[in-house]
C-alpha positions in Angstrom: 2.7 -21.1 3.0 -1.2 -21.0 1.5 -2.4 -20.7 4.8 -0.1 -17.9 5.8 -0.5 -16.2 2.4 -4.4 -16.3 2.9 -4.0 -14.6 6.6 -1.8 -11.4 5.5 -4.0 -10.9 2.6 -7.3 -11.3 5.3 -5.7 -9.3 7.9 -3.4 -6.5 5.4 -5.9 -6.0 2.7 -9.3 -7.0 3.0 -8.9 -5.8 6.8 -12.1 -7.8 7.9 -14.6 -6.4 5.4 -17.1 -9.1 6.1 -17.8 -11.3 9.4 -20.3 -13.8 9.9 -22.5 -14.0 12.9 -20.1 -15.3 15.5 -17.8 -12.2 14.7 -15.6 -14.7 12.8 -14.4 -13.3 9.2 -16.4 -14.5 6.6 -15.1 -14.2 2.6 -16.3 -15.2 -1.0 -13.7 -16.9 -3.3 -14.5 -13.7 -5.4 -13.2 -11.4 -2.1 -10.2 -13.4 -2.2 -9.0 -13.8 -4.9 -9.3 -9.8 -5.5 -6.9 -9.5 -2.4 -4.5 -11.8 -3.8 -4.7 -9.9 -6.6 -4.0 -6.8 -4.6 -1.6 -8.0 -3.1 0.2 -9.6 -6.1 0.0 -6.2 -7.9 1.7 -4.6 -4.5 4.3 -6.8 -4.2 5.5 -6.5 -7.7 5.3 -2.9 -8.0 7.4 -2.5 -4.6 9.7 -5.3 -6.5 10.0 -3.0 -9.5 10.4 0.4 -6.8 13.3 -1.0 -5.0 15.4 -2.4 -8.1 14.8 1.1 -9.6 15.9 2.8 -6.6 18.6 0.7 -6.3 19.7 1.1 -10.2 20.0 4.6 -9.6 21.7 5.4 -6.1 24.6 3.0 -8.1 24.2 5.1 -11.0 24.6 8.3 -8.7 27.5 7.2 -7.0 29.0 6.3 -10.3 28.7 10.1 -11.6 29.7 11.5 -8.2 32.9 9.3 -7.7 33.4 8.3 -11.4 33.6 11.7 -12.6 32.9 15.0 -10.5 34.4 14.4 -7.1 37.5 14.1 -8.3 37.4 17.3 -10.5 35.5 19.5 -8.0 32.7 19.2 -10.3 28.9 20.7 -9.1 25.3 20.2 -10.2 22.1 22.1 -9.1 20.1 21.2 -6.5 20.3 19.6 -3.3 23.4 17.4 -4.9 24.8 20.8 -5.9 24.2 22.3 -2.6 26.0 19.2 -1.3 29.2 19.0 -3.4 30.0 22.4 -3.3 30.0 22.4 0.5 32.2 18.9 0.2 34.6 20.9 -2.3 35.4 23.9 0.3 35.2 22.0 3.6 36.4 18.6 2.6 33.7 17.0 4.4 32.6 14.0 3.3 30.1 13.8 0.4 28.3 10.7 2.3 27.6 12.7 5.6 26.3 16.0 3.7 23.9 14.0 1.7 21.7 13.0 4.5 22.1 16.2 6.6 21.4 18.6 3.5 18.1 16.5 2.6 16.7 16.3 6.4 14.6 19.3 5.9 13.5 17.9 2.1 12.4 14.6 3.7 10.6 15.7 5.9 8.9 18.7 3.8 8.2 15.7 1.4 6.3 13.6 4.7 4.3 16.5 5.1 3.1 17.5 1.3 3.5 13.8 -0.4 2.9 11.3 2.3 4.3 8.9 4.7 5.5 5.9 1.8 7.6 9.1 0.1 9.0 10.0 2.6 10.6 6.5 3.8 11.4 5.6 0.2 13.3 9.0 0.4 14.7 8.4 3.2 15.8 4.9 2.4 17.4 5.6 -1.4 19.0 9.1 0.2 20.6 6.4 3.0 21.0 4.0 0.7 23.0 6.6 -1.7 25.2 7.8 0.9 26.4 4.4 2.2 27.3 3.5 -1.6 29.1 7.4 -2.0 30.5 6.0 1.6 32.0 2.3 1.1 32.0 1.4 -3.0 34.9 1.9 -4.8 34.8 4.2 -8.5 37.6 4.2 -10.8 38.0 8.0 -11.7 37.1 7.9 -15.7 38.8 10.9 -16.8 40.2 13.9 -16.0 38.9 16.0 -19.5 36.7 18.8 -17.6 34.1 18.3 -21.1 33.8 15.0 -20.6 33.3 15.4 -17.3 30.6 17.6 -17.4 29.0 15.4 -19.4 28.8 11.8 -18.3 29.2 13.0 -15.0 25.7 14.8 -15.5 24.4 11.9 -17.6 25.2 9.3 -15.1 24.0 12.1 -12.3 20.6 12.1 -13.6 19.8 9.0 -14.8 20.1 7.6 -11.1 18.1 11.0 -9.6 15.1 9.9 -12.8 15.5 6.1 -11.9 15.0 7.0 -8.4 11.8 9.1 -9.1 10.6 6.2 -11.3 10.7 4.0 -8.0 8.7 6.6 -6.5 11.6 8.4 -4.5 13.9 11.1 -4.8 17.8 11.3 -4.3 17.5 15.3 -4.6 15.4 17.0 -2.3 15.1 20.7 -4.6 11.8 19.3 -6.5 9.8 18.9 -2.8 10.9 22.3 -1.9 9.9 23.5 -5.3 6.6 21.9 -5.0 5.8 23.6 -1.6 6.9 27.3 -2.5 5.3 27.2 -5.7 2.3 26.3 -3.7 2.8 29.1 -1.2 4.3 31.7 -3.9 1.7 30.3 -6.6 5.0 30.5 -9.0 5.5 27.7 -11.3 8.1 24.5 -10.3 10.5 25.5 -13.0 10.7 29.5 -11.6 12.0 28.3 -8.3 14.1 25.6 -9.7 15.8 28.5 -11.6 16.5 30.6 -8.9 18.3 27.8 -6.6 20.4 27.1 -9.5 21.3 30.5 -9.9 21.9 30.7 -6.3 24.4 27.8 -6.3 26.2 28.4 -9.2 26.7 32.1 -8.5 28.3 30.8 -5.2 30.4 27.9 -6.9 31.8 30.7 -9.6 32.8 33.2 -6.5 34.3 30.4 -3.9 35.9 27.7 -6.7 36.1 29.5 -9.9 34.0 31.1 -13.2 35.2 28.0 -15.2 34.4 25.2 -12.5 30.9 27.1 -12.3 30.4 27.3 -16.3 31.5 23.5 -16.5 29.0 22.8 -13.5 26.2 24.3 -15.7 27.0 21.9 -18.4 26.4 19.0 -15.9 23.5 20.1 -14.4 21.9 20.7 -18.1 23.4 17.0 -19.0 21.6 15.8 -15.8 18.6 17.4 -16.7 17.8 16.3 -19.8 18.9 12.9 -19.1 16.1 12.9 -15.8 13.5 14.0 -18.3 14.3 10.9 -20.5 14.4 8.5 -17.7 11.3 9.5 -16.1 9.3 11.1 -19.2 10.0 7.9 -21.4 12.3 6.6 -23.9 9.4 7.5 -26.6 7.5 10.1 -27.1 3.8 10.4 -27.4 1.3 12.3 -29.1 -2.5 12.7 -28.1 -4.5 13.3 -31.6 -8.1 14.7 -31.3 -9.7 14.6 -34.8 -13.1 16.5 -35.5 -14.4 15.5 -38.7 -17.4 14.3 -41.1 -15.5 11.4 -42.2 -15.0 9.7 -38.6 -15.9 6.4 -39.4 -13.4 6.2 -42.5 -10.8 7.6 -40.0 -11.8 5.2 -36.9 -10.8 2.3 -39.7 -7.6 4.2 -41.0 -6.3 4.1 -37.3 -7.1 1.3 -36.4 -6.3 -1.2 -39.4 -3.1 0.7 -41.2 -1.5 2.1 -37.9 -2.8 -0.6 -35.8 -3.7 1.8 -32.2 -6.5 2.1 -30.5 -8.6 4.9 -30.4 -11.6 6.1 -28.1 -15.0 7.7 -30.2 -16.9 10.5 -27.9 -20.1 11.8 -28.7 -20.0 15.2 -29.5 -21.8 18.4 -31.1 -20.5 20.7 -33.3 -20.7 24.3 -32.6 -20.8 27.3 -35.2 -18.7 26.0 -37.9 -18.0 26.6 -41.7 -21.3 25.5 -42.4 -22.7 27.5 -39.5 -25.1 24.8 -38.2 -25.4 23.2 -35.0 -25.0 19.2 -35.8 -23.8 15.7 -34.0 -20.4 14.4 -34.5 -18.1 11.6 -33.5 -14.9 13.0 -31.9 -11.7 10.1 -32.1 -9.1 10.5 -29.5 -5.9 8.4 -30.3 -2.2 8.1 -28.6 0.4 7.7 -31.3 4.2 7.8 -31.3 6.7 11.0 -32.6 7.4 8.6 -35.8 3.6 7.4 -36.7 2.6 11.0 -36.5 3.5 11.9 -40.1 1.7 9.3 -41.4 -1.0 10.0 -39.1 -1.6 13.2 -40.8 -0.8 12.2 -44.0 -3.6 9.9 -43.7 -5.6 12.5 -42.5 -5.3 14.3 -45.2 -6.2 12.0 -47.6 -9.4 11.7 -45.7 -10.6 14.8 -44.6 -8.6 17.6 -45.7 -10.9 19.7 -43.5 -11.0 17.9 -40.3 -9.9 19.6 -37.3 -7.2 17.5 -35.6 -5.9 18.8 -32.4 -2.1 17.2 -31.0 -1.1 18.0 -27.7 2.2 16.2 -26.1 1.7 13.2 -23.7 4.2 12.4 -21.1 3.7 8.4 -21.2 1.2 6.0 -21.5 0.4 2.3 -19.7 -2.0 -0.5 -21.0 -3.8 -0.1 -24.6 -2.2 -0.9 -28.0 0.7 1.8 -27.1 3.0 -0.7 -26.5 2.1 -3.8 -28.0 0.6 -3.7 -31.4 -1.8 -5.9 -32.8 -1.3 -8.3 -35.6 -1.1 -7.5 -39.3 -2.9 -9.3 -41.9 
């Protein structure tokens, strides 16, 4: 097993960088043991891709079968597209999956990449065979709760999907490439499919099946955002004060985060002179913020603290903070 482990990691991911002078490869312990590292770190992540992926075509299926099929319920997007064409022709959900997101697949080989598009390819499959074969109890027939869980469910398995690096809704590719053709932003064109769809659901089904449908695609939404933004959210802090030392401590000993000091120079300020200063940079969470500033204030009342909103964060003392004495 060590011998064939050592051989794919030769052949896969070092590729030959060194030989020796017979033509034979040659490699350091050091060159090694970084492509076992490589590898180790590749194997896990396409570990963590496929039980994401596979999290969320179940949770897909669940909304489709579980709550919307059965009501005639739509959502926006390529899912939209595909329901409402299901609801008026009665043909199978599991069929117009794949054939609707063809084009989106292979839009998304073209602009994002080979490994996209065959993750793509393989949740989209892997979504229609569940749709296909696995059997849903039908929750409830209440069209508000419908809406709801059925968008819930809907777009936790599209943002579980996207965290394994996939998608089981083609409309964000196509958004991506017209906004880069139109030079219009992704949520513009996102708009104006939904509009589209829903527009056509209210004329061939009904206004109320089309207002309901809204309701699930906002539930679906905002339930994708939370999946793929984060279950917490994060605050960068950019603090420009005199008092930069004191406030290095203050972060770092009472709210127990990291923080990163840049050199900087201070423009044309209130004292209207040109001088050095420390600028801290720091990643804090929605409820540390408040006492953040708080602390702040204490400190500098003058400092000039910028916040801007960040999406998520890996590695550093986000996650795991350090110990309290």
């Amino acid at each position: 097993m060590k011998r064939f482990l050592k051989q794919w990691i030769t052949n896969r991911i070092l590729q030959r960088q060194n030989t020796n002078s017979e033509g034979q490869p040659l490699y350091s312990a050091y060159i090694l043991a970084k492509g076992y590292r490589e590898f180790k770190v590749t194997v896990k992540r396409n570990i963590k891709d496929v039980i994401l992926i596979t999290a969320g075509i179940f949770s897909a299926s669940f909304g489709f079968k579980g709550f919307l099929l059965t009501n005639s319920f739509i959502d926006g997007g390529a899912t939209g597209i595909s329901l409402l064409i299901s609801a008026l022709t009665k043909i199978p959900l599991s069929i117009l999956l794949i054939c609707i997101n063809i084009p989106f697949i292979l839009l998304g080989y073209k602009i994002l990449g080979k490994q996209f598009a065959f993750k793509t390819m393989a949740a989209i499959s892997g979504l229609a065979l569940c749709v296909a074969t696995v059997h849903f109890p039908n929750v409830t027939n209440d069209n508000l709760l419908v809406a709801i869980f059925g968008g819930f469910f809907l777009g936790a398995g599209i943002g579980m999907a996207v965290r394994g690096g996939a998608v089981i809704d083609g409309t964000e590719v196509l958004a991506i490439f017209l906004s880069r053709k139109l030079g219009t932003t992704l949520g513009d064109i996102i708009i104006v499919i939904n509009v589209i769809i829903f527009s056509t659901a209210a004329y061939f089904l009904s206004i109320e099946i089309a207002l309901y449908s809204m309701l699930t695609y906002l539930a679906a939404s905002k339930t994708l955002d939370f999946i793929v933004e984060g279950i917490e959210e994060y605050t960068g802090v950019t603090i420009i004060s005199t008092h930069s030392e004191e406030l290095r401590k203050m972060i770092v000993e009472k709210l127990g985060r990291g923080i990163t000091v840049y050199s900087g120079k201070r423009g044309f300020g209130k004292s209207g002179a040109t001088k050095d200063r420390d600028i801290l940079y720091t990643v804090v969470t929605r409820l540390e913020l408040n006492k953040l500033t708080t602390e702040i204030e204490k400190l500098d009342p003058n400092a000039f603290v910028v916040m801007s909103s960040v999406k998520d964060t890996k590695g550093g003392m986000i996650r795991k903070r350090p110990l309290q004495h």
